[in-house]
N, C-alpha and C positions, 0 to 999 in steps of 0.2 A: 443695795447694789451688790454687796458680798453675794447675797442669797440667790440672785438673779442670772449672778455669773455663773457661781456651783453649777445650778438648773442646767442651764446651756451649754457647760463641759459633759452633764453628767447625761447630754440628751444625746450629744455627740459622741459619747464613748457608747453608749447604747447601741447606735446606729451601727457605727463598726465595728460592732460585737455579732449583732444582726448581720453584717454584710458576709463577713467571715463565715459563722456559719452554712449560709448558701453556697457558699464559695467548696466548702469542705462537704458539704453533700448532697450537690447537687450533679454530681456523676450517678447518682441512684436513684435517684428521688428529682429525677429533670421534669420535664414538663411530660416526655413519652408517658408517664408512669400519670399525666395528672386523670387520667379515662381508666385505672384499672381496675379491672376485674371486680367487683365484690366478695364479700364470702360467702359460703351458697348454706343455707341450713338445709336438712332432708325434706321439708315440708316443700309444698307447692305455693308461691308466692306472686302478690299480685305486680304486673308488669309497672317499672318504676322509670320514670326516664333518668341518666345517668346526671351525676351532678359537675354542676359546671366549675370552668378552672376556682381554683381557690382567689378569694378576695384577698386586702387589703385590710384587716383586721386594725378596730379600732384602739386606740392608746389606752393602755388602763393603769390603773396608780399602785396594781398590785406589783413587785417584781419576785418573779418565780425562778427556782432555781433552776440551776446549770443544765440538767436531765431533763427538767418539766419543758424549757425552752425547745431541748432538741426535740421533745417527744409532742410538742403543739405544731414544731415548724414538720417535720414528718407525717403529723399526721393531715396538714392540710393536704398531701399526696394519696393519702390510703383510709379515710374516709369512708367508713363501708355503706353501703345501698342497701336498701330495705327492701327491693324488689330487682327484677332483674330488668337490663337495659334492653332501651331503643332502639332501631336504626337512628343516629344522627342528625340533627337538622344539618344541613349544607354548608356552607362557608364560601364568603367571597374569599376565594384566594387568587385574584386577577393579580394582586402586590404580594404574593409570596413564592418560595420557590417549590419545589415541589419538596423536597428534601424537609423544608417547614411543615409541608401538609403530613406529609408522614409522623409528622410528631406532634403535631395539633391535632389534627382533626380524631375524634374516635374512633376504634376499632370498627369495623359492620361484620365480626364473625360473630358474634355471641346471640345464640339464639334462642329463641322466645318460642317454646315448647306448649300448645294449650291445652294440651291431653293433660294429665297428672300421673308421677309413674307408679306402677303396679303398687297396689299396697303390700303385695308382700316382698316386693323387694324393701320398702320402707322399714317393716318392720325386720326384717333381716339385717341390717345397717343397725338400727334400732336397738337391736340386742348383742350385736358385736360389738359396740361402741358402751352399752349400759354394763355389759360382761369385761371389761376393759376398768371400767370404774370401780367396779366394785372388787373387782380383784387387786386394783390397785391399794383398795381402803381394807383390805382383807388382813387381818395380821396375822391369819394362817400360813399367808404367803409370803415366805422372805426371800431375797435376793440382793444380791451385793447391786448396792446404787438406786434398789427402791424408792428410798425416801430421804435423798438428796434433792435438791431443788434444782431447777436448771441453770442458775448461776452457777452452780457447784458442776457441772457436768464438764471436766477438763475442751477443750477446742480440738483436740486431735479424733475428739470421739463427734463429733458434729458433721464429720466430713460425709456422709451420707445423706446428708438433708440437699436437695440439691432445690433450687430457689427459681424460680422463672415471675419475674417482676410484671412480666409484660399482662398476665391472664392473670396475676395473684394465686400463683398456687404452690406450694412446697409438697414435694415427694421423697420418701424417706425409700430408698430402693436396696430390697434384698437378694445379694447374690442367689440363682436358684429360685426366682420365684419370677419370672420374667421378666424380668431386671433389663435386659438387654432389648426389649421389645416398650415398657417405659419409657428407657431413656432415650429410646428412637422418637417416642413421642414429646418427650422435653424437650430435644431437640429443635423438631416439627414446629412448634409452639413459639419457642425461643427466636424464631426465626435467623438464628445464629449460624444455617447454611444455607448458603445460596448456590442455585444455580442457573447459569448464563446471566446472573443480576437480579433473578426471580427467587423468593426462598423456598426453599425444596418443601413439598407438600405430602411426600411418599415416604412414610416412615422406613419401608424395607427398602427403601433408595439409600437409605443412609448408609455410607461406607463401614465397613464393619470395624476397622482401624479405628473412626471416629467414635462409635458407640459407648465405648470405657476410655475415653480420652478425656481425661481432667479437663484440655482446653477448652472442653466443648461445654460445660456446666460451671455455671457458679454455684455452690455450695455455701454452708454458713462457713466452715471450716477456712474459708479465703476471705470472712470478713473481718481475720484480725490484721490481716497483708492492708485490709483498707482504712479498716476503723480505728485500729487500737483497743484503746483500752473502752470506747464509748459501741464495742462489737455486740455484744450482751443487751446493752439495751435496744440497738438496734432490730436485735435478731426477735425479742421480745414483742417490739413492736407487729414485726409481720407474723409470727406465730400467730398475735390475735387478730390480725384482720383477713390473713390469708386462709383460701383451702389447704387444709394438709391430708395428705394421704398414705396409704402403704399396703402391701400384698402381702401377707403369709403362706405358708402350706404345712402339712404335716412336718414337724420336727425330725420322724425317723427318718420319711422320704426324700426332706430336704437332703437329711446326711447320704443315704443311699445313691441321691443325685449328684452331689458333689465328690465322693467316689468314684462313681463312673464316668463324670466329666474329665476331674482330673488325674484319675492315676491308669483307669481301663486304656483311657488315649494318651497316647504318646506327649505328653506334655512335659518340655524338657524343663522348663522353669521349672513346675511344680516337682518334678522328678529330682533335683537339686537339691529343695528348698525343704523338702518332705520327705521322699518316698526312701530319699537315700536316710535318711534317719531312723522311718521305721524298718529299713532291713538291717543296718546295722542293730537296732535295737533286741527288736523282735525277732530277726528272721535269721539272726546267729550270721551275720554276714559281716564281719568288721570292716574288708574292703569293698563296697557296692561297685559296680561298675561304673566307668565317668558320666556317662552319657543315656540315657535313655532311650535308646536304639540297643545300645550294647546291654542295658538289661532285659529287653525284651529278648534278644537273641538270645539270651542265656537263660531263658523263663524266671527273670529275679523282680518281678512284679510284688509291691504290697499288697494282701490280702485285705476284705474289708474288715476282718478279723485285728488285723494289724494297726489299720486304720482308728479301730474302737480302743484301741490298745490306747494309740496314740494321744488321742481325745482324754482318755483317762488319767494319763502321766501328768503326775504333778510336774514334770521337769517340763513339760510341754509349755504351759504357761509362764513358770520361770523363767523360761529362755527367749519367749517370743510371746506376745498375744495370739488368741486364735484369729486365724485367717478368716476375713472376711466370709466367705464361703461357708466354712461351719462354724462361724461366730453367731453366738444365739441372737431372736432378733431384739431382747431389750436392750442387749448391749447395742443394738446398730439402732434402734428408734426411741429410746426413750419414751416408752408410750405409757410410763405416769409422770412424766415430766410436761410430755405435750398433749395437749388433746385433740386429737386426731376425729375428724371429720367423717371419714370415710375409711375403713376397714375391709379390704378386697381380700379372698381366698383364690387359691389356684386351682383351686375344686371347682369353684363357681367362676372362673376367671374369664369366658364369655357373658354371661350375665353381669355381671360387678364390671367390667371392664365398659360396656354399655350404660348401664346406668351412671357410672362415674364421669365420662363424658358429656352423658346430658346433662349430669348434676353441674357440670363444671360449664356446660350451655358451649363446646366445643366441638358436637358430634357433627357438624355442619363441616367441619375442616380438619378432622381428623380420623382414625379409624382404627383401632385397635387390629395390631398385625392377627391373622388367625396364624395357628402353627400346627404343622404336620406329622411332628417330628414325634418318634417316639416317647414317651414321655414315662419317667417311670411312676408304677402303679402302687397305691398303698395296698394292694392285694398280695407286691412283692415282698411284703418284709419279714414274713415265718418263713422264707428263704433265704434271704438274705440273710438273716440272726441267727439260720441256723447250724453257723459255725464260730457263733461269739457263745461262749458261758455264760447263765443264766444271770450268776449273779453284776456279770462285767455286763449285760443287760440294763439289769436293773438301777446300776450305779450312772450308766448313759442316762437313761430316766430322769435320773435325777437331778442329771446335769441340766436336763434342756425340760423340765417337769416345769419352770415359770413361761417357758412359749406354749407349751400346752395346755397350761388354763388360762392364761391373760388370752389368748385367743381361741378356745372351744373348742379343742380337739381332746378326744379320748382318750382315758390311758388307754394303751393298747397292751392288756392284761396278756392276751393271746401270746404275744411275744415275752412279756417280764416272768410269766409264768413257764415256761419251756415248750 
């Protein structure tokens, strides 16, 4: 009788331990999330119909621990497909409301492409993603944070992964590399704006306020606000079943571009935050003007010279981390921590922007913004550098020398040489 009672306290405490759980994450991992997205590999793959809600999992005599529990009951949610989805069979929903249909019944964007895409776009993914690996395993190549693991990777450095649960895909978005035209399309996706009750389907519709608005994206970085201490494994879990992606471009151009974003125009924050630093510093100016109108009136603009200066100062990163903007990109992707799916350049950023859409089976509802805008040239930088010192060159180089072989860009001798 003893042994019989045990059983039955010990079936009961089980149960609401189970229940709890659901309870605690099922804000994530609800039923919307039970149809998501698969993860897309680069090959061409045979059409799979998606899998149905998760069962009722039979009793077993094993009991697993704490982590193992969360990491079966999540993943009855994210499940990956071996092939890509269907249209839906139907559903009587004469007994539901409509607000339930929305979150039962499956997505009908995701689309079933029967061409297969170019093979050279294949092998170009192919070799950015194998050049990623091997420079990662490379021990020529060192860098602070290399060969930490992603447990080790602090939370405040995460904030860049931005998470869209609905499609299964993570984006690691770098300032300067059309970052703002991305996150128009996370948005998009996200369906996390509406308009008139409908969710807005026009990336360049998105208000420009909204585009860099934390409100607008969930991040790994907000998954310690939900998870605690259980954030980590969570985040673990979607790295393996989610796309992940991210855009690069030239290291020197980036800087060049972030230059003339933020100091050629009139940008008061950054003029503040920055510019009055490197004229005091550099520019022999101990009081800068307050305001960034009042130094343009008095031609008291930072030089890109000034700028490389700045970059170089060890008191730079003492006093502050580097700004997003010219923060290198392993410090913002971790990309030997993660492995990364898809690898977009801003060279190719029509092509890769296209393919990465079909890859992800979203080009049906969405469309990568085209842009007009001047754009600066990697043709510009023996102009640009040709008022930084060769060897305050070369020292640049070296600084951002792990973006340019983790991702295939050339030294650019031309310049480190004078």
């Amino acid at each position: 009788m003893g042994t019989s009672r045990m059983f039955r306290i010990f079936v009961i405490l089980g149960s609401a331990f189970m229940i709890l759980l659901i309870i605690l994450y099922w804000d994530d991992v609800a039923p919307s999330h039970l149809y998501l997205h698969p993860p897309v590999s680069p090959g061409p793959k045979i059409p799979h119909p998606p899998h149905p809600p998760a069962q009722q999992r039979p009793h077993t005599s094993r009991t697993p621990s704490f982590l193992s529990d969360i990491d079966a009951f999540v993943n009855q949610f994210l499940e990956p497909g071996t092939g890509e989805p269907t249209d839906p069979v139907p559903v009587d929903s004469s007994n539901q409301s409509e607000k339930a249909e929305e979150r039962y019944i499956p997505r009908r964007e995701w689309k079933i492409h029967l061409s297969p895409v170019a093979a050279e776009l294949r092998e170009r993914q192919e070799q950015r993603r194998r050049l990623l690996q091997e420079m990662c395993a490379n021990d020529s190549l060192a860098f602070p944070g290399k060969n930490r693991s992603f447990d080790d990777i602090p939370n405040k450095e995460l904030d860049h992964l931005i998470v869209d649960d609905r499609h299964g895909i993570i984006y690691c978005y770098v300032p300067k590399v059309a970052c703002s035209n991305w996150k128009r399309i996370m948005i998009v996706l996200s369906e996390s704006l509406l308009h008139d009750g409908v969710p807005q389907r026009d990336p360049l519709a998105v208000p420009r306020d909204l585009v860099h608005n934390n409100s607008m994206h969930f991040t790994f970085n907000k998954f310690w606000k939900r998870y605690g201490k259980f954030a980590k494994h969570l985040m673990k879990v979607k790295l393996k079943k989610y796309t992940k992606f991210l855009f690069v471009r030239d290291p020197f151009v980036r800087l060049i571009s972030a230059y003339r974003n933020k100091f050629e125009m009139r940008n008061e924050d950054f003029y503040r935050r920055f510019a009055q630093v490197m004229l005091r510093r550099y520019a022999h100016q101990p009081t800068p003007p307050a305001s960034v109108d009042a130094a343009a009136a008095a031609g008291l603009t930072p030089t890109f010279s000034h700028f490389v200066q700045y970059l170089l100062d060890p008191d730079t990163e003492r006093e502050l981390p580097f700004n997003e903007h010219w923060r290198q990109v392993y410090r913002l992707c971790h990309p030997c921590q993660i492995d990364y799916d898809f690898v977009g350049h801003l060279e190719t950023a029509e092509e890769d922007a296209e393919h990465l859409l079909r890859q992800l089976r979203v080009d049906n509802v969405v469309e990568f913004p085209t842009s007009n805008r001047n754009l600066t040239a990697s043709s510009w930088e023996a102009d640009w550098f040709g008022t930084v010192p060769v060897e305050a060159r070369r020292q640049l180089y070296k600084l951002y020398e792990p973006d340019f072989r983790l991702f295939g860009y050339e030294r650019p001798d031309s310049v480190l040489h004078g």
